[in-house]
C-alpha positions as a Markdown table, in Angstrom:
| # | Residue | x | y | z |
|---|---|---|---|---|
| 1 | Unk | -4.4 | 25.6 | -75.1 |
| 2 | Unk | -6.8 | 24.5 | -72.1 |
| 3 | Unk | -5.1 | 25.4 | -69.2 |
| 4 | Unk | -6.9 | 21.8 | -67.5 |
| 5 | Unk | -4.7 | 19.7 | -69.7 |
| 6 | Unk | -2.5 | 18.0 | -67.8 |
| 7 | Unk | 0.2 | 17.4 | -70.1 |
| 8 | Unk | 1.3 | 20.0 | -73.2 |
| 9 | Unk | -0.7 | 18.4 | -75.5 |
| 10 | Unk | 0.5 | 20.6 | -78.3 |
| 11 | Unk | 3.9 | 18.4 | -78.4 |
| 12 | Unk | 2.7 | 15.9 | -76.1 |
| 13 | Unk | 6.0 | 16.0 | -74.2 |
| 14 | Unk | 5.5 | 16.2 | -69.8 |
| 15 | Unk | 6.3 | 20.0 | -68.7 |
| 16 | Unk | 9.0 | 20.7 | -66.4 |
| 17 | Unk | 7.2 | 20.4 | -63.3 |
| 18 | Unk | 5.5 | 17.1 | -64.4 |
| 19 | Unk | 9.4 | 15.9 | -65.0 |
| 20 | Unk | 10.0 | 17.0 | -62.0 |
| 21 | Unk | 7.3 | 15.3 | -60.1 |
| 22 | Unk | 8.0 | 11.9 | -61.9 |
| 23 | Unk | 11.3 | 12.6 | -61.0 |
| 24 | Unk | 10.4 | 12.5 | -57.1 |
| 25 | Unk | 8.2 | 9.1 | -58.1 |
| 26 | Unk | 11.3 | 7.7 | -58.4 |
| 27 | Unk | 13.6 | 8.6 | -55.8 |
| 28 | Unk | 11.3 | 9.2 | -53.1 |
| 29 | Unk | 9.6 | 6.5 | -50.9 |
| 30 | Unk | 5.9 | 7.5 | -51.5 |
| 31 | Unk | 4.0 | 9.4 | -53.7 |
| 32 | Unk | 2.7 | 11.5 | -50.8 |
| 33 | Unk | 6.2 | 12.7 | -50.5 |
| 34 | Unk | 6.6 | 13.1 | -54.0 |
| 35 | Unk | 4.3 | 15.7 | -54.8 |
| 36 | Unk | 5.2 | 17.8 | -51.7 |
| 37 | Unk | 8.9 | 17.9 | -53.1 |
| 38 | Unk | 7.7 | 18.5 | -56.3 |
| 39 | Unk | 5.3 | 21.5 | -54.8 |
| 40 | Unk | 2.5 | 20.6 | -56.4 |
| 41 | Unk | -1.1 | 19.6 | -54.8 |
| 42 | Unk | -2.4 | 16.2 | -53.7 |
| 43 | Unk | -5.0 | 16.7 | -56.4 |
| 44 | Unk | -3.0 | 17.5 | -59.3 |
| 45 | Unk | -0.6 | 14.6 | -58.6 |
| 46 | Unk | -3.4 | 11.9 | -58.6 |
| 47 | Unk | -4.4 | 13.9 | -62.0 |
| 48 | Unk | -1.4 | 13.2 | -63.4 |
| 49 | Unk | -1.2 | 9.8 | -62.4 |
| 50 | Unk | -4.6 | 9.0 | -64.5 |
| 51 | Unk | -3.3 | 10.0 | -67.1 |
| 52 | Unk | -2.0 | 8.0 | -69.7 |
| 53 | Unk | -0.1 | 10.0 | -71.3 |
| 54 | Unk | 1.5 | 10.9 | -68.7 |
| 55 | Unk | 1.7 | 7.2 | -67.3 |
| 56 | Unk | 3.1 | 6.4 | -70.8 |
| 57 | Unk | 6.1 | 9.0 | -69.9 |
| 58 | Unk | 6.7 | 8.0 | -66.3 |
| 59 | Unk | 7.0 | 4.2 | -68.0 |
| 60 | Unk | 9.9 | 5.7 | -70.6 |
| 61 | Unk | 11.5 | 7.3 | -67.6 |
| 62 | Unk | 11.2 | 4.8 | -64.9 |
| 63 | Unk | 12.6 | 1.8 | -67.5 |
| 64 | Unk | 15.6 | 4.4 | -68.8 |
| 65 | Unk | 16.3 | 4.6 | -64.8 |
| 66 | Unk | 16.3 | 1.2 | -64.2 |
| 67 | Unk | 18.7 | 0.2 | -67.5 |
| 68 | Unk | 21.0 | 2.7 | -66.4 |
| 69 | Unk | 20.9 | 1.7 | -62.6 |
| 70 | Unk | 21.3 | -2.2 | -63.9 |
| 71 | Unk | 24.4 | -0.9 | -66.2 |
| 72 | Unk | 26.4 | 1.0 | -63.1 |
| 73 | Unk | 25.2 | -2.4 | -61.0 |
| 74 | Unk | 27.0 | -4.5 | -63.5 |
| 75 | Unk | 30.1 | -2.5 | -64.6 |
| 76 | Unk | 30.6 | -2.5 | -60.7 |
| 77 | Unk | 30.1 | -6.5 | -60.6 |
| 78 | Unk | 33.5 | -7.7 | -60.7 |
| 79 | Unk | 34.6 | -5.1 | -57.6 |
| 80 | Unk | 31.9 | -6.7 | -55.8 |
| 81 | Unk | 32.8 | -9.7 | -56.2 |
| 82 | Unk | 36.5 | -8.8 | -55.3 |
| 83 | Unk | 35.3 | -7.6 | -52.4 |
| 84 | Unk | 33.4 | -10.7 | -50.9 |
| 85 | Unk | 36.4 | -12.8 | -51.8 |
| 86 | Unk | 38.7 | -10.4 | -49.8 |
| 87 | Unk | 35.9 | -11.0 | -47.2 |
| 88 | Unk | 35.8 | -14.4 | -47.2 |
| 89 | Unk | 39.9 | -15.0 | -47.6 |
| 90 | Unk | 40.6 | -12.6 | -44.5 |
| 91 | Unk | 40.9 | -14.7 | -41.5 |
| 92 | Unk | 41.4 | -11.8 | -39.5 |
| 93 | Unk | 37.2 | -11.2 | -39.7 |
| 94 | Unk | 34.9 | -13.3 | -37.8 |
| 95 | Unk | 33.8 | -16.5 | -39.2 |
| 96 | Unk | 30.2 | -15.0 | -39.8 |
| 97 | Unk | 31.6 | -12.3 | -42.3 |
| 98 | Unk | 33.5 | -14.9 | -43.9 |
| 99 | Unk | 30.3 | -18.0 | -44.4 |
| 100 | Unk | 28.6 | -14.8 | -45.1 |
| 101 | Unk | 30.2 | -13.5 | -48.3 |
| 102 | Unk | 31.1 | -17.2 | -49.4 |
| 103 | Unk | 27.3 | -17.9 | -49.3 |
| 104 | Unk | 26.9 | -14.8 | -51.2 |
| 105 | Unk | 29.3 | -15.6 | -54.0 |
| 106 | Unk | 27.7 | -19.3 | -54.0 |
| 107 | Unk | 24.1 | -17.9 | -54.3 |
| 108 | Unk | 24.8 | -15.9 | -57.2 |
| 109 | Unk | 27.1 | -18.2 | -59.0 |
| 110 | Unk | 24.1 | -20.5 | -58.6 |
| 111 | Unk | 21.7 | -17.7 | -59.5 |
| 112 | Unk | 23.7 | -17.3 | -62.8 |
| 113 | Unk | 24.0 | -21.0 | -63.8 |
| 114 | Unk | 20.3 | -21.1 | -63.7 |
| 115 | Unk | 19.6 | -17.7 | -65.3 |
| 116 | Unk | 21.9 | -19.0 | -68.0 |
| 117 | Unk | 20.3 | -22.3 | -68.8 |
| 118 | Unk | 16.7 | -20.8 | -68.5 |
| 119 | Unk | 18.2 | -18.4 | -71.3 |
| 120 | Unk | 19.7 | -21.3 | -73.6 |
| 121 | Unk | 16.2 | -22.6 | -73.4 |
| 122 | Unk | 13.9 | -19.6 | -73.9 |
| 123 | Unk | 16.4 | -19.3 | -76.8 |
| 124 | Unk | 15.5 | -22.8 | -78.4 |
| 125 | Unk | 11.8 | -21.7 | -77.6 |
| 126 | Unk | 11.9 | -18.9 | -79.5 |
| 127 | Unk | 14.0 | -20.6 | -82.3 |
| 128 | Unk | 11.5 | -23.2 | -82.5 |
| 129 | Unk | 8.5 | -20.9 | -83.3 |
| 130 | Unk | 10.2 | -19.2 | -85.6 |
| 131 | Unk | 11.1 | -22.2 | -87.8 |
| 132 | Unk | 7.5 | -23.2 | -86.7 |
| 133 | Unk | 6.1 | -20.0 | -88.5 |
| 134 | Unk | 8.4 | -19.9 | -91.1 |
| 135 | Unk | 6.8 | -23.8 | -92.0 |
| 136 | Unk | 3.4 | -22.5 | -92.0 |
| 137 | Unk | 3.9 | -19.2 | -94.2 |
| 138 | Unk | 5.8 | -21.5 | -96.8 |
| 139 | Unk | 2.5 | -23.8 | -96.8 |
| 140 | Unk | 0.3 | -21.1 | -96.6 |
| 141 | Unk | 2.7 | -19.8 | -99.6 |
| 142 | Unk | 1.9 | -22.3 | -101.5 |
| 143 | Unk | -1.7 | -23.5 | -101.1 |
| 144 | Unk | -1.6 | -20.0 | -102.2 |
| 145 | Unk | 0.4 | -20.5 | -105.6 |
| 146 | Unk | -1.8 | -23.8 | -106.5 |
C-alpha cells in the first residue's frame, strides 16, 4: 500500500489516528487545536481535510454526533422545562430570573407551534407531488399502452 495515502484505501475505512483527529474536529474549538491534540502535523491535517474520503467520514461522524447530542437534548426536555417553571413559580428569586425563564418557556412554545405547522405543510407539499407524480406515470403508463 502507498504509504502517501491518506486513508487505508484497502478497506477504505479512516485509521485510528485519522479517528482520532476527527474526533478532536469535533470537540475542540479550532482545527489548529485539533491536530496538536491529535499529534499529528499542520500539513497532514490540511491533507486530510482535502480529502474526500476522508470528508465523506468526518460527515458520517459529525451527523451520528449531532443525532445523538439532539437525542440526550430531548430525553432531557421535560426536566428542562421543569426547571424553568420551578424558576418562574419561585417568588423567592428576583423578578429577572422569573420574566427570564417565563420568556424562555414562551419562546419555545412559540418556536414549536411554528415548527409544527411548517411540518403539517411541508407534509401536504410532499403529499402533493407525490400524487402529482403518481398522475403523470399513470399517463405516461398509458400513452404508453395505446
Amino acid at each position: 500500500m502507498n504509504g502517501n495515502n491518506p486513508l487505508n484505501i484497502k478497506n477504505k475505512e479512516p485509521t485510528n489516528k485519522q479517528l482520532n483527529f476527527m474526533f478532536a474536529l469535533l470537540s475542540e474549538p479550532t482545527t489548529t487545536q485539533a491536530y496538536i491534540k491529535t499529534g499529528i502535523s499542520e500539513k497532514t491535517a490540511y491533507k486530510w481535510l482535502k480529502d474526500p474520503i476522508f470528508q465523506m467520514h468526518f460527515k458520517k461522524l459529525r451527523l451520528d454526533f449531532i443525532k445523538n447530542t439532539t437525542a440526550k437534548l430531548q430525553a432531557n426536555t421535560t426536566r428542562a422545562v421543569d426547571t424553568l417553571v420551578n424558576i418562574m413559580e419561585n417568588d423567592s428569586l428576583s423578578a429577572l430570573a422569573r420574566v427570564q425563564s417565563a420568556r424562555t418557556i414562551l419562546e419555545f412554545a412559540y418556536k414549536g407551534v411554528e415548527i409544527e405547522d411548517i411540518q403539517e405543510r411541508l407534509d401536504r407539499l410532499e403529499e402533493l407531488e407525490k400524487d402529482r407524480l403518481n398522475k403523470i406515470n399513470l399517463e405516461n403508463k398509458t400513452l404508453i399502452d395505446l
